[in-house]
C-alpha positions as CSV (number, residue, x, y, z in Angstrom):
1,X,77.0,76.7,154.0
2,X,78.6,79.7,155.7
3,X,80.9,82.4,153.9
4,X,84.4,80.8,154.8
5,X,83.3,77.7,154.2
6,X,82.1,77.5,150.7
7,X,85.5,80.2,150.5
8,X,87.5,77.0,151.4
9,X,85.0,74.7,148.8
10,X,85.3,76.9,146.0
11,X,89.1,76.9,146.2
12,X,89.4,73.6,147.0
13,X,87.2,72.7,144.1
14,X,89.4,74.7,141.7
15,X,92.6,73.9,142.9
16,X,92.0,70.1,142.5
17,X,91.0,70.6,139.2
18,X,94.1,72.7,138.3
19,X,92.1,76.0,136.9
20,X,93.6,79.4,138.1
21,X,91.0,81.2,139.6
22,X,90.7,84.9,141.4
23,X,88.7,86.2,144.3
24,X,87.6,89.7,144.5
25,X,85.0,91.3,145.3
26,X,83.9,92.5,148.7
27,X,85.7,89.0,150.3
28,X,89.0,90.0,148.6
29,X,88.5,93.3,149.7
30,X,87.5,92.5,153.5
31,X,90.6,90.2,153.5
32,X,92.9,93.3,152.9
33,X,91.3,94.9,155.8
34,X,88.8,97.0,153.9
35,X,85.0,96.8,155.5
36,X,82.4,96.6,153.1
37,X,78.3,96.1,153.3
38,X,78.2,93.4,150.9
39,X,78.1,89.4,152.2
40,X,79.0,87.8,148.7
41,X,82.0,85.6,146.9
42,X,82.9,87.2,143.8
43,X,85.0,84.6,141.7
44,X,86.5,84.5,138.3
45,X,87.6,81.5,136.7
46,X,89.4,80.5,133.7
47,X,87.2,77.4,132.2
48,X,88.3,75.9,129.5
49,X,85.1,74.7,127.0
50,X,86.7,71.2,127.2
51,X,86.5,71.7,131.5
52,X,82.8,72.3,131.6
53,X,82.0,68.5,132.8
54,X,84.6,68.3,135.7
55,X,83.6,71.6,136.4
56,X,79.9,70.5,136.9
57,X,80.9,67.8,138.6
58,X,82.9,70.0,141.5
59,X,79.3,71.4,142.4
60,X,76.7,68.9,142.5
61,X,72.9,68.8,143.2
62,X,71.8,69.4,145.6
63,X,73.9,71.4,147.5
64,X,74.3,73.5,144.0
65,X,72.3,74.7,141.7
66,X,74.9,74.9,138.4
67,X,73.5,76.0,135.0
68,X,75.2,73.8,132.1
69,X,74.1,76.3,129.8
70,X,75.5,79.3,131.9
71,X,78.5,77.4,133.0
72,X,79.1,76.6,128.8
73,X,78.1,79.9,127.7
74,X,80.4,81.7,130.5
75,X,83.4,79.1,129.0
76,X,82.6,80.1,125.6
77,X,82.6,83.9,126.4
């Protein structure tokens, strides 16, 4: 899946399942103009614990490769 594309998944993903999420990163900083080497979607979420299952759900196999123990750990942290 190219850059935009997942882009476009990822907030798709998160905006049907109502969790606020941020870009940054080199994508949020290309999009103000800014070049930068890097080719890479940096993207922080706000998961609630009780989320982890929809959220698992948004990404499945095998087009992704999701960690339930990451993904719950990350949730937790």
């Amino acid at each position: 899946m190219e850059h935009p594309d997942l882009l476009r998944y990822l907030a798709d993903a998160f905006d049907r399942l109502q969790l606020r999420y941020s870009v940054t990163g080199s994508t949020a900083t290309i999009a103000y103009g800014e070049p930068r080497f890097t080719n890479d979607i940096d993207v922080v979420v706000e998961l609630p614990i009780a989320r982890v299952d929809d959220f698992i759900a948004a990404f499945p196999a095998p087009d992704f490769d999701v960690s339930r123990t990451a993904v719950e750990s990350a949730a937790t942290q």
